[in-house]
N, C-alpha and C positions, 0 to 999 in steps of 0.2 A: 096665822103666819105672822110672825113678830118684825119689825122694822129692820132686822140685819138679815134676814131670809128674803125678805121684799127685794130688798137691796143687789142679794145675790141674783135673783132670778132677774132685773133688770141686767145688771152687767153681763148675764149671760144672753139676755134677750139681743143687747147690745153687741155683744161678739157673734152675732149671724147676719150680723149686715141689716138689719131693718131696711124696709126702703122708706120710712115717713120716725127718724131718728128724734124728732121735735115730738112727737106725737106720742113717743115711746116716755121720751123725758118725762111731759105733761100728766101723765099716766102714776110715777114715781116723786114726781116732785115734791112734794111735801117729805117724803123720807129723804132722799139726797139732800137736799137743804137744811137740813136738822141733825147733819151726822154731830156723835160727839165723839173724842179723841179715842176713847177704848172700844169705842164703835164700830172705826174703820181699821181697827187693828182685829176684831172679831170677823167684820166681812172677809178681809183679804186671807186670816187666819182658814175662815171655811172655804173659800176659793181656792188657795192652795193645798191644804187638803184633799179636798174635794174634783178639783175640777183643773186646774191648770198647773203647771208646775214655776219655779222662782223665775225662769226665764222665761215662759209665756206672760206672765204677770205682765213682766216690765213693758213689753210691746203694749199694754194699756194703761198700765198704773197712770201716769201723767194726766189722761182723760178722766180717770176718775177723780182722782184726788181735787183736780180743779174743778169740777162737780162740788166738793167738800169743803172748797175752799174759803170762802166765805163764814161758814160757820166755824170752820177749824181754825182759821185765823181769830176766833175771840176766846180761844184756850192757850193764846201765846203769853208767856210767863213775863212776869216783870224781871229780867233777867239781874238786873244790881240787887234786885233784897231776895231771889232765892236759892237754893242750898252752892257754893261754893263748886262743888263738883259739876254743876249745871252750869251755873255761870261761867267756870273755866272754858267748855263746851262749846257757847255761847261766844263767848271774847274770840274762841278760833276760828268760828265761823264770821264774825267781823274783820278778823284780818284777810281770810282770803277773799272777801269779797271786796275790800281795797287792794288786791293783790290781779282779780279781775278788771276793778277798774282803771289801774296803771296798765293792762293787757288791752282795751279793748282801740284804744288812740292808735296801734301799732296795726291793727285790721285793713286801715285803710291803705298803710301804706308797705305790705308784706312783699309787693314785686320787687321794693328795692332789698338789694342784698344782704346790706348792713341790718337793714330791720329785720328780716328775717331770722336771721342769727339770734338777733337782741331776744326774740319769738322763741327759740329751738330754748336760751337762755333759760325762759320764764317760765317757759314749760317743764324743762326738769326742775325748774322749783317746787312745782305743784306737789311733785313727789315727797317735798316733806311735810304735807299735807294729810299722811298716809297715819301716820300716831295718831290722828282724832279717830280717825277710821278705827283703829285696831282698838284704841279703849273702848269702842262702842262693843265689838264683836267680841272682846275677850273681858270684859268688865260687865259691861250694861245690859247687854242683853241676857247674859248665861243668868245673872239675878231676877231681870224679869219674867223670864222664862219658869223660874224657882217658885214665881210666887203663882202666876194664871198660865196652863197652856194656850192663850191666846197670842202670847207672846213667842211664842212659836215662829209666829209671820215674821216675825224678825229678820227671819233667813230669806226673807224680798230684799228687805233695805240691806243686808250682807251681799245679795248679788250684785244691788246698784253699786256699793263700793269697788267689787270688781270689774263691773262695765267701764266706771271711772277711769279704773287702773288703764283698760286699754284703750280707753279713749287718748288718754297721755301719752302710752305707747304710739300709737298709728298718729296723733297729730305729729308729736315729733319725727317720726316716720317718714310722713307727707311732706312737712317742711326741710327733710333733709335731702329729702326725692329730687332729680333733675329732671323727670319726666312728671309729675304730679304738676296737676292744670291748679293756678291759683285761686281756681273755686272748688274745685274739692280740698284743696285747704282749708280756705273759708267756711265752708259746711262742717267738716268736721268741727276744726277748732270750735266754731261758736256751737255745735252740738255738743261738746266738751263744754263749753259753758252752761248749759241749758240745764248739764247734766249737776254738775255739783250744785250749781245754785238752786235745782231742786231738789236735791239732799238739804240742804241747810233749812226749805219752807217743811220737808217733811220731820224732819227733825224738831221741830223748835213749834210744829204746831199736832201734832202725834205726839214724838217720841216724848220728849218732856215733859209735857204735862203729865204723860201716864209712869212715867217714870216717880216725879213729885208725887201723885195721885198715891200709889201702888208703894212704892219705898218708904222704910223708916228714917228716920233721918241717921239713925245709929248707921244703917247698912249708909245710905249715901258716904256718910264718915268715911265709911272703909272703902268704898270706890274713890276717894277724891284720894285717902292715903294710897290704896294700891295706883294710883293713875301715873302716881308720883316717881315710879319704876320706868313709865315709856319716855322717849325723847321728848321736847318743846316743839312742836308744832312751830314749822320756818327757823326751829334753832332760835326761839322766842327764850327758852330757857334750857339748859341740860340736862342730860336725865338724874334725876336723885332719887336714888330709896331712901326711903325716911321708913319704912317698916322694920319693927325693932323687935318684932315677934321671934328671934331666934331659937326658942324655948323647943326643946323636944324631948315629949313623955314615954313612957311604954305600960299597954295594957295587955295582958297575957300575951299574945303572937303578933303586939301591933306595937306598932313605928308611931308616932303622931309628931308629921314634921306641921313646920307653920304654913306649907302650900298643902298639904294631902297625907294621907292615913296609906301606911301601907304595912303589910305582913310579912314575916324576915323571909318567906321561901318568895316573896314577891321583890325584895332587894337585892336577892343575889340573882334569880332570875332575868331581872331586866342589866345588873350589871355585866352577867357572861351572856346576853343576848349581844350589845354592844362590839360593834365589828372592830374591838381595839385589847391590845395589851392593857391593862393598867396596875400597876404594881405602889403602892403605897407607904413609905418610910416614915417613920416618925421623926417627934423632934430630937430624936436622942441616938438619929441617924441607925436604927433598926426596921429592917423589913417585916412589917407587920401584917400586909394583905396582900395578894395578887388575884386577878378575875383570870375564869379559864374560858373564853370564847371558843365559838366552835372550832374555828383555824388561828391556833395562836401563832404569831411570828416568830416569835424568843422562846424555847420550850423553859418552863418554869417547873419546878417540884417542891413540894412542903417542907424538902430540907433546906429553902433560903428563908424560912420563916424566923426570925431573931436575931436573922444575922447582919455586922455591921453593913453599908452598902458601902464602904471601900475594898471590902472585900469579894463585893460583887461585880466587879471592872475589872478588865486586865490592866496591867500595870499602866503602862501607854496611856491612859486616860484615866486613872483615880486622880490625878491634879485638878485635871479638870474639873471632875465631878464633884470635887470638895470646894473649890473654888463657890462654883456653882451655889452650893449650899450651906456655903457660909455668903455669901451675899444673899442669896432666901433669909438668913435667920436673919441679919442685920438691917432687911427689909429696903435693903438697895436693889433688889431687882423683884419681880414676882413672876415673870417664864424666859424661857432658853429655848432652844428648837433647832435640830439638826437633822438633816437631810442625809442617808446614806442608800446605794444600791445593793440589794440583799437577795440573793440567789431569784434572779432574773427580776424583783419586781424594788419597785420605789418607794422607800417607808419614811418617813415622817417622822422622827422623835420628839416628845415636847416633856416638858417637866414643868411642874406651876409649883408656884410656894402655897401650900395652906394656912391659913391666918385666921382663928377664932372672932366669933363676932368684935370681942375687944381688940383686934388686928395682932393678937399675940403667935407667933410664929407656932404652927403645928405639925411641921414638916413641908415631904415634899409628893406631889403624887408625877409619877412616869405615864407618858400617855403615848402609845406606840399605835401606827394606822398605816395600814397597806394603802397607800395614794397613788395608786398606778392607773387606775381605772379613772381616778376623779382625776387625772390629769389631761385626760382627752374627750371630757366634758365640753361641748360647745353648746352656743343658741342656749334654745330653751328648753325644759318638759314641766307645764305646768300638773297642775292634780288634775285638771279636766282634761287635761289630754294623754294621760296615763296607760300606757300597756302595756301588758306581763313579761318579761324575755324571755317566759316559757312556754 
């Protein structure tokens, strides 16, 4: 039995309650105290596999990891001399943890009113805290995961970003409560603390180093350029694409854009899958596409194919639409959007200006949406809590 099989059968020993826990340790100690980083991503990788799922995990992770800790602490990266993309990572995790400790003076004194506030404040800040999170689950891991299915486990440290999420929900919650006792505030909040600051120890003494270990530096390159698409982290800085990849080829029945490969019965597909009108003019103000969704709003037919779009208006509103579309070309406006009641239900018109990578004007696309139904949307329905309306 190899050091990461030892490892599992301990924490499973450990999940039945032992009654002599110390006895159990002394037993394993020499593996627990020797984890190295791609180590404990293979344990939890066969754990969860195997044997519990991402949310049972977390009711223990904590205990193990601090088992780990010690040695996983001397795989912590010099973060100023390595790869830029890490380091960015790195830097957000030092602002929020000055972001905690401007939060934590505020603890003592939450019954008075004003503090509390200042608290409810500090807490929706957190929320822009949420872009590091997402470059991990939509950048860093889907590559790791590319190179070893160990990385798989990944999808632990993806639930903790969620428990995060509600932790910020219900603090905020609590402190906005008339009836919530100022200690279950208390416990929350600083369980909300507990909780991100050990995302940051699991981060910075796991994920990165196997991340550096495991990645080229060519690919890090493209995670630190694509990262450069999501928001600043606290509005530290704005979102910029700098990805200049506009380039798209074709190889017998394939598309090849710079995000994905797709096949031309696969683009009209997903475009008349889409619960919306969309009708397409060019720059020379000729209707050159329309999608045919299951329920179209406006019935459409092949004979507005080439033809002017002032001629597709009734008179009443071709000013407008010209209007419209000479400030698209002159790149004084880039959408317009109007609101009309259409045989009992509420539709949504939007028009956007097209603009080639070079920002050269390439018409305009129509985007038409039955928004009757998403108008009496309230609360919530997240994807976990999802059920059919059939």
């Amino acid at each position: 039995m190899d050091k990461t099989q030892r490892i599992i059968e301990y924490i499973l020993k450990l999940n039945d309650n032992p009654e002599n826990p110390s006895e159990l340790f002394q037993q394993y100690k020499d593996d627990l105290l020797n984890v190295e980083s791609h180590e404990a991503f293979d344990v939890f990788r066969e754990v969860q596999k195997e044997h519990y799922s991402e949310v049972e995990i977390i009711s223990f992770l904590d205990k193990i990891v601090h088992i780990f800790y010690n040695n996983l602490k001397k795989n912590q990266l010099d973060f100023e001399t390595t790869h830029p993309f890490i380091k960015e990572l790195a830097q957000e995790n030092r602002v929020l943890e000055q972001k905690f400790s401007d939060m934590r003076p505020l603890m003592r004194q939450l019954e008075t009113p004003s503090i509390k506030t200042e608290m409810i404040s500090k807490l929706k800040e957190l929320k822009d805290f949420f872009p590091h999170y997402e470059k991990k689950e939509n950048l860093l891991f889907p590559l790791l995961e590319s190179v070893h299915d160990r990385y798989e486990g990944s999808a632990i440290m993806w639930a903790l970003h969620n428990q995060v999420k509600e932790d910020i929900d219900h603090s905020i919650m609590l402190c906005q409560s008339e009836t919530a006792s100022h200690q279950d505030i208390i416990e929350r909040i600083s369980q909300l603390f507990f909780n991100m600051l050990g995302l940051i120890q699991k981060e910075e003494y796991i994920l990165y180093p196997n991340a550096i270990e495991q990645l080229t530096t060519q690919q890090l390159d493209t995670l630190l350029k694509q990262s450069k698409e999501y928001p600043g982290v606290f509005k530290l800085k704005d979102a910029q694409i700098i990805d200049d990849e506009h380039h798209v080829s074709f190889s017998d029945d394939l598309i090849h854009f710079p995000t994905g490969v797709l096949r031309l019965d696969e683009v009209f597909m997903i475009f008349d899958t889409l619960e919306l009108d969309m009708t397409y003019v060019d720059e020379h103000n000729k209707v050159r596409y329309f999608t045919r969704p299951k329920d179209r709003i406006f019935p459409r037919s092949k004979a507005v194919i080439g033809r002017d779009v002032k001629n597709c208006h009734p008179p009443q509103s071709v000013d407008i639409v010209m209007e419209i579309v000479d400030k698209f070309r002159n790149n004084k406006e880039d959408k317009a959007s109007f609101w009309i009641d259409f045989r009992g239900r509420k539709v949504l018109i939007e028009y956007f200006a097209l603009r080639d990578a070079q920002n050269k004007y390439r018409g305009v696309l129509e985007v038409s949406s039955d928004i009757t139904e998403i108008q009496k949307i309230t609360g919530q329905q997240r994807l976990a809590q999802y059920k059919s309306s059939k």
